[in-house]
N, C-alpha and C positions, 0 to 999 in steps of 0.2 A: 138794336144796333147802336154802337158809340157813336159821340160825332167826331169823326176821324178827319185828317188833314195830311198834307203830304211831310213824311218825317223826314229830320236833317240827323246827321250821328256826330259824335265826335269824333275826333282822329283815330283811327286805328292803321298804324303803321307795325312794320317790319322790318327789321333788321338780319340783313344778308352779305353774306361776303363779296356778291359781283352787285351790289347796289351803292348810291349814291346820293348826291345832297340834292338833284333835282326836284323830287315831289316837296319836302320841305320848302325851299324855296317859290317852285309853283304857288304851293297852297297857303302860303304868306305865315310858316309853321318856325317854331326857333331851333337852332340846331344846336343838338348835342352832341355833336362828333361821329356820330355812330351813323354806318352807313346802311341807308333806307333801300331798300327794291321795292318795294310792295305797299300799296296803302289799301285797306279791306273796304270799302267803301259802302257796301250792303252786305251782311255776313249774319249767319245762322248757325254757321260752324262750330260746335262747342268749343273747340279752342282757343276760339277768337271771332265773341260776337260782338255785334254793333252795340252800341250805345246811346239811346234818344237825346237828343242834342235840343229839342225843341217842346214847345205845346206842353200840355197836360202830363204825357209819358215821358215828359223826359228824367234822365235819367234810371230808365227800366232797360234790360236788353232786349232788344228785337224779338229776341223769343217769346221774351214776358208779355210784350205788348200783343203777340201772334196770337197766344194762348188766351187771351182778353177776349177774341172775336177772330178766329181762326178764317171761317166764311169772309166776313165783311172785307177783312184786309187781304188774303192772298185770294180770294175767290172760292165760290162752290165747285166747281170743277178742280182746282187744283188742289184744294183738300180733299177730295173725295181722293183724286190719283197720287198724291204724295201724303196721305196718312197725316193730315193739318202742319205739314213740313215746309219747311222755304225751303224750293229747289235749286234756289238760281245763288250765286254767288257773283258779284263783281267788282275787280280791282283795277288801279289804278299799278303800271308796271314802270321802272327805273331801271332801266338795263347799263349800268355804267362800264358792264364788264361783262362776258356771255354769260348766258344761264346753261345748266349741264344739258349736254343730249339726252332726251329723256320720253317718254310715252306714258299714257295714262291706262287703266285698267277699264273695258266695258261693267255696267252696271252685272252682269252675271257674275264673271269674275270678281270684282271690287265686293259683292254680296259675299261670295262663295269665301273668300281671303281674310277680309277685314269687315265683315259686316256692315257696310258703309255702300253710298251709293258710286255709280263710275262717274266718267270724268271726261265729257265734250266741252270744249270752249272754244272763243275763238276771239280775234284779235283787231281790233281800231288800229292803224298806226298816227300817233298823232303828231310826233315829233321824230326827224332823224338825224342824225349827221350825216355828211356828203359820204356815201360809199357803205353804209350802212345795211347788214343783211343779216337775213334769219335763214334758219333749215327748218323745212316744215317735208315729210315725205324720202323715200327713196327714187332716186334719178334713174338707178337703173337695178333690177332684177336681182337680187341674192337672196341664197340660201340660209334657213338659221346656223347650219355651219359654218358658214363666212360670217356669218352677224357674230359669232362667237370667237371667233378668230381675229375679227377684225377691232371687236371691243378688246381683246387681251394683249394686240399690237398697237392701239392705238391709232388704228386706222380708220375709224367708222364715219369720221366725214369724209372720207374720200366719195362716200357710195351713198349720199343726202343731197338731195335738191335744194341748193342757194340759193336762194331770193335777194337784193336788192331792193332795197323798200324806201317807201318817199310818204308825206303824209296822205292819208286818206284811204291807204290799201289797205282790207280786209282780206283775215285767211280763218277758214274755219278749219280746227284742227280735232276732229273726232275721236274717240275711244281710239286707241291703235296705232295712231297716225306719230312717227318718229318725229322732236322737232324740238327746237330750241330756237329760247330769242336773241340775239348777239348785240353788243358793245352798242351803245349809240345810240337805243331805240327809247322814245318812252312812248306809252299804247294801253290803251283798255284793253279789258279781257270780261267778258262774259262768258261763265262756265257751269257746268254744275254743280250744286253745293257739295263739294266734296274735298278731303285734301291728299288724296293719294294720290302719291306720283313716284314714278319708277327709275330712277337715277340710272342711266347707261352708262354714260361716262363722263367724269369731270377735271378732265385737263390734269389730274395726278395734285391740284392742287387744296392747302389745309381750310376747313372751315375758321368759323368766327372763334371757334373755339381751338383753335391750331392743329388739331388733328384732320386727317381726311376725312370728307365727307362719306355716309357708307352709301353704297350702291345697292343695286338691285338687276344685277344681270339675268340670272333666272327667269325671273319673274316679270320683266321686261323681256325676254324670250316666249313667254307665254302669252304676252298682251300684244306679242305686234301684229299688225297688219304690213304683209310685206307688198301688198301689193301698187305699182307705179301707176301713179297718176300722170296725164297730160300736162292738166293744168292746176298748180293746187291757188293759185292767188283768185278771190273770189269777182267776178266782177260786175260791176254793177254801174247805176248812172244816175247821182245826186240830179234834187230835184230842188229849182228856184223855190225858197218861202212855203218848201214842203216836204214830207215825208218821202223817202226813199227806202224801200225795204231792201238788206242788204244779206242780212241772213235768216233762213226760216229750215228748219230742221224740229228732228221730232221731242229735242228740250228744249229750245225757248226760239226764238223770234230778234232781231231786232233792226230797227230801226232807224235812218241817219236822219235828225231836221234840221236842214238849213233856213235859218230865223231871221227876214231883217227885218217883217214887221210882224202883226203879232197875227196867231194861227190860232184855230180852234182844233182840239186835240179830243175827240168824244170816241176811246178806246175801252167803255162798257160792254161794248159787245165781245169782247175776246173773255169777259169771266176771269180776268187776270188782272196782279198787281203790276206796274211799271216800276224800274227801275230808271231813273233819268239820271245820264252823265253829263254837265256841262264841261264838252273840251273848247270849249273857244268862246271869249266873250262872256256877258253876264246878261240875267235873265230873271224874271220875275215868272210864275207859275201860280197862277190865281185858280180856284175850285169852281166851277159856277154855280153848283146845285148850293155851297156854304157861303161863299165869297172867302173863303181864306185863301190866303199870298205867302208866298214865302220869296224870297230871293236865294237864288240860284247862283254863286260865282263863279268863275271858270274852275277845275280843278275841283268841285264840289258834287255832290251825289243826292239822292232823296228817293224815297220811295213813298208812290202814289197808291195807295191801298182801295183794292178796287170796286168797292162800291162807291165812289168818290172819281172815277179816275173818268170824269168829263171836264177838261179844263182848256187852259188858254194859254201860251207860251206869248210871254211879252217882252221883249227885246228890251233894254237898260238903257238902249239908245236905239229909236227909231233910223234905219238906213243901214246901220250898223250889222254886221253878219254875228250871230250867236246860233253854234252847234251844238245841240244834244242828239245826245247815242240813250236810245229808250230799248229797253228788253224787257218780256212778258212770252208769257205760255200763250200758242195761241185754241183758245177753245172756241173761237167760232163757229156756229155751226151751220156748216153749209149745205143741211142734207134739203132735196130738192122739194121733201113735204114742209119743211120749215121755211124756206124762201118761199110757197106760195103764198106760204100762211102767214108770214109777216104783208105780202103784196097786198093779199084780200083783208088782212086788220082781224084774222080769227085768231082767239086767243083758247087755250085748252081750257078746259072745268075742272 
């Protein structure tokens, strides 16, 4: 095993036509005029992988560093189920302008289409403006007839669940689920490593490049789930100087910690890497089993590779409130001969 430490990356930003100068500015980054939606913050993606910002590997991409010690850094259980793949993807989102209405492909479909894996994520809101909303879901019952009618008149939000969103609301948005982020928003995303996405409709307006952006009606007809939800905003109830679990689903996990003094974080037993997103405040992330430290700013990311990932979250200033949003697979295992057998100290031969 190497000796591994929790990696920082370098900027990997994006450039979108309904994005803005927010994340630069956040992330203390210089602008080039060109407007940002999207910062990759942990990515596997071939199109656009991370880059080791730190330690020994820096400068290799994430993959390089994976394919090093595939086990050690994303876990034995998660190699074994993703073929030594990073599954997780997580970004940093700058919504200055809406994002199209749009749906992701289940892993069957996304396999069967584009050889690639599907596409669940779901959403931190970390910042809004007053009046501020997304559509995540349909409000009320339509047919793919009317979904087809309705994309070709321009009327598809009429028939999508508006949200209103203020910081700290979570929405988990699955394989299926119809849904865009609107004007105002900026918000984490944790989602699968994947970059397919199905354009429904986009306001009739030109991309970056002046032309229309293309769509995917069809195909977005084949991926939706039409079915209405009650409630789709997640809820949940933060927890003083502790972890609050906020979404757990069958690709990743994640978790809210509110930080004012410092916490022990010993997430070995899940067989998973951590992703940490510092959205509030800055923080130090010390290893125990190494003693290595890294500093954490707000607006900055790291991934804890997990045979390492028993550590300590230490607040920049004691009293002071510091948030991180942490995502991992969860492989714990909770079968009821394993819990005796940790109780009674027997270990197998």
């Amino acid at each position: 095993m190497m000796d591994l430490y929790p990696l920082l990356f370098r900027p990997n930003l994006h450039s979108v036509v309904w994005g803005g100068e927010r994340l630069k500015v956040w992330k203390g980054l210089q602008s080039d005029g060109l407007p940002i939606g999207e910062s990759w913050e942990v990515s596997a993606v071939p199109s656009s992988t991370s880059v080791v910002a730190n330690g020994i590997f820096a400068g290799l991409t994430l993959s390089e560093v994976i394919e090093k010690d595939a086990e050690s850094i994303l876990g034995e259980r998660v190699v074994r189920q993703y073929d030594g793949k990073m599954p997780l993807l997580a970004k940093f989102i700058d919504a200055e302008k809406d994002l199209s209405i749009q749906v992701h492909p289940n892993d069957e479909m996304a396999l069967r289409e584009h050889g690639k894996m599907g596409k669940s994520e779901m959403w931190y809101i970390i910042d809004a403006n007053p009046g501020s909303f997304l559509y995540a879901g349909f409000k009320e019952q339509i047919s793919p007839y009317e979904y087809k009618k309705r994309v070709e008149d321009g009327t598809i939000t009429e028939v999508l669940a508006r949200h209103e969103v203020k910081p700290g609301d979570v929405f988990y948005i699955p394989s299926g689920r119809v849904h865009a982020i609107c004007g105002g928003i900026l918000l984490a995303e944790i989602q699968q490593s994947s970059d397919v996405t199905y354009r429904i409709f986009d306001y009739n307006r030109p991309g970056m490049d002046g032309h229309p952006r293309e769509l995917h009606t069809e195909l977005a007809a084949r991926a939706l789930d039409y079915t209405v939800e009650k409630e789709y905003r997640t809820i949940y109830s933060a927890r003083e100087n502790g972890a609050a679990l906020v979404v757990d689903t069958p690709f990743f996990s994640v978790r809210v910690n509110e930080v004012m003094n410092p916490i022990h974080r010993d997430l070995k037993k899940y067989d998973s890497f951590i992703i940490s997103m510092c959205i509030k405040g800055n923080c130090y992330i010390r290893i125990r089993e190494t003693g290595d430290e890294i500093r954490l700013d707000e607006g900055q990311s790291c991934l804890i590779p997990a045979s390492v990932a028993d550590y300590d979250i230490i607040p920049e200033e004691e009293g002071q409130m510091c948030r991180i949003l942490d995502a991992f697979i969860d492989n714990k295992d909770r079968s009821l001969l394993r819990t005796v057998s940790r109780f009674l100290h027997i270990t197998k031969k």
